[in-house]
C-alpha positions, 0 to 999 in steps of 0.5 A, a space after each residue: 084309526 084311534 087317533 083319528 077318533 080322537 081328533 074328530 071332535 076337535 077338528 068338526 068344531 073348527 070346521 063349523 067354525 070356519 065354514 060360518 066364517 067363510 059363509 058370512 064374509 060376504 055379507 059382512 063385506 057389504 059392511 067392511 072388507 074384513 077377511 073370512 079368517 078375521 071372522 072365523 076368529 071371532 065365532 071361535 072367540 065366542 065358542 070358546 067354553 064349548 072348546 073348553 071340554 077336553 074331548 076337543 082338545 086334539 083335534 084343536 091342536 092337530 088343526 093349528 099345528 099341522 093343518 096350518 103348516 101345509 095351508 101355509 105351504 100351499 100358499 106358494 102357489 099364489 105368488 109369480 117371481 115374473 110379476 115381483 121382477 117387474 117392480 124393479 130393484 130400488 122398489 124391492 129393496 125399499 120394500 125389503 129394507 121397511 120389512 126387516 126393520 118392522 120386524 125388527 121393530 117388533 122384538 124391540 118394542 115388545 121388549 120396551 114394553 117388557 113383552 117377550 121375544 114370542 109376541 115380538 116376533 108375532 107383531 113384526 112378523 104379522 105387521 111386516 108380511 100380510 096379517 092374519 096368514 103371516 102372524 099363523 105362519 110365525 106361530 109354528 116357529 115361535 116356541 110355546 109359552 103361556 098366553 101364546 094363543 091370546 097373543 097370536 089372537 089379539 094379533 090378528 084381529 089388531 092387524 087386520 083392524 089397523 088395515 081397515 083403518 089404512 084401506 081408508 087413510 093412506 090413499 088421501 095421504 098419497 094425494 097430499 104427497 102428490 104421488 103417482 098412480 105407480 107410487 101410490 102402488 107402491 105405498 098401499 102395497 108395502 105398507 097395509 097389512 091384509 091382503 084384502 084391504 090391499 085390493 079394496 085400497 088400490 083398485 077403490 083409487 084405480 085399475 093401475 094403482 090396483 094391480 101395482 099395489 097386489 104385485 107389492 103385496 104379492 112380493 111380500 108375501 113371497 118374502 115370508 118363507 125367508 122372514 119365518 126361516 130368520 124368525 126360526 133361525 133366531 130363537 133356535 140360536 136363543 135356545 142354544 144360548 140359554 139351553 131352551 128347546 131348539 126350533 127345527 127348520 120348518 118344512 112347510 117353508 121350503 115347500 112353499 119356495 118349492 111351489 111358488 117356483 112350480 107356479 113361476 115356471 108353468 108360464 114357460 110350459 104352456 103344454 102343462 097349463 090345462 093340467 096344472 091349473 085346475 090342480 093349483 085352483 083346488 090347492 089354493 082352494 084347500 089353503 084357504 080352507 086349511 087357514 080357515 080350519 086353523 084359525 078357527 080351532 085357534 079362535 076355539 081356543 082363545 077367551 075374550 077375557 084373556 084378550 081383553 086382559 092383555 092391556 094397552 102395550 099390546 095395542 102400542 107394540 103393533 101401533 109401533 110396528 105399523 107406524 114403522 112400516 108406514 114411515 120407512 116405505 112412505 118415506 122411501 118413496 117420496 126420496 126416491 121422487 127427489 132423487 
């Protein structure tokens, strides 16, 4: 009871957040698809000196810790193996191929440009899988360090900023390529960021390019619990070799495997479909809400001058990554027409 008092500031603050954010996203849309998270971020950027009082603190940090963690997990329940079987398998190896070297592309950028192993893993990660959802996903297995937060803030908003730009660039481009309804897909699908521009990029060219281009993106996010489990695995081995703390296997990660196999089999027992789908539609429903709570309390607890200070390496390191994504799949695809 006490440490529910404790945290209710905290997590009332980050609920008004998130419910401006999820209220305003429609409106905003008329302008440019940017995801409500995006802009639940922003209003808790903005809030920040009223989250600075330490009554909030708790609540802040049970949101971005443990609420996020399970919105995460219920994201499991958004994805088909069905669907991602029909891409094929020259289609998913291009795709997994141009995501393990984009994370990759993150830590080695990141070091180039003299930024630690956390903000590289951030950017690869967020580049890699779906935005604002994976760099949040990463976060929980990225052990602390100072300016964390501004970094997973500036990630978000930069991925998500990089989408709009692509939802608008790369169709064209699939034209000069000369590329298929099938292809074009493909590209939108493996290489925009969020999920939303995805849909604004693929179903903007047509139905067809549009719902190939959501199984892509479907498929990557399914690949984000082994890329999180990788991201852990890597800096708990660091924290054997230099004696840091450990990272612990994150559970959320395998109950997002677990759900996403429930949602995979349910076509098979259709008895079960009156029963599971109104309950899969409140969880999905609640991820999405935890997310929002999450992003909001990370907003809360992020300052504008601190974003604004983390200088021009930051924006290279995700341009880097972006452009890697961009070149391997883009790049794939045309070889593959060839071949």
């Amino acid at each position: 009871m006490a440490m529910a008092v404790d945290y209710a500031p905290g997590v009332v603050l980050s609920a008004i957040v998130a419910v401006i954010g999820y209220v305003t996203a429609p409106y905003v849309a008329h302008v440019a698809p940017i995801p409500n998270m995006v802009i639940a971020l922003v209003v808790g950027i903005a809030l920040n000196p009223i989250a600075a009082r330490p009554a909030v603190q708790p609540g802040m940090a049970f949101c971005v810790r443990t609420v996020l963690r399970w919105a995460v997990a219920l994201l499991g329940l958004r994805v088909g193996l069905a669907d991602i079987a029909a891409l094929g398998a020259e289609t998913a190896a291009l795709i997994v191929v141009a995501m393990v070297a984009t994370v990759a592309s993150g830590f080695i950028i990141a070091r180039w440009y003299g930024r630690g192993p956390g903000f590289g893993a951030l950017v690869g990660v967020g580049t890699a899988v779906c935005g604002a959802s994976a760099t949040l996903a990463c976060s929980t297995v990225v052990p602390d360090y100072p300016g964390k937060r501004p970094d997973i803030a500036f990630v978000v908003v930069a991925v998500n900023a990089l989408a709009t730009l692509a939802m608008l660039v790369y169709p064209p481009i699939c034209i000069l390529l000369g590329f298929d309804p099938q292809t074009t897909g493909v590209m939108l699908g493996g290489t925009i960021h969020d999920v939303a521009q995805v849909v604004g990029a693929g179903y903007a060219v047509s139905n067809a390019v549009g719902n190939t281009a959501v199984i892509v993106k479907l498929f990557r996010v399914f690949l984000l619990l082994p890329v999180v489990l990788g991201v852990s695995w890597y800096f708990t081995r660091m924290g054997l070799k230099h004696g840091e703390a450990r990272v612990p296997v994150p559970v959320f990660a395998i109950v997002f495997l677990v759900l996403c196999a429930i949602n995979s089999a349910m076509p098979w027992v259709p008895s079960l479909l009156p029963i599971y789908a109104p309950i899969k539609s409140a969880l999905v429903e609640a991820s999405t809400w935890g997310m929002l709570l999450a992003i909001g309390a990370l907003g809360l607890g992020t300052s504008i001058k601190t974003i604004i200070g983390l200088g021009w390496r930051h924006i290279t390191t995700v341009l880097g990554s972006t452009a890697v994504i961009f070149v391997i799949v883009t790049g794939g695809l045309a070889l593959m027409r060839i071949l």
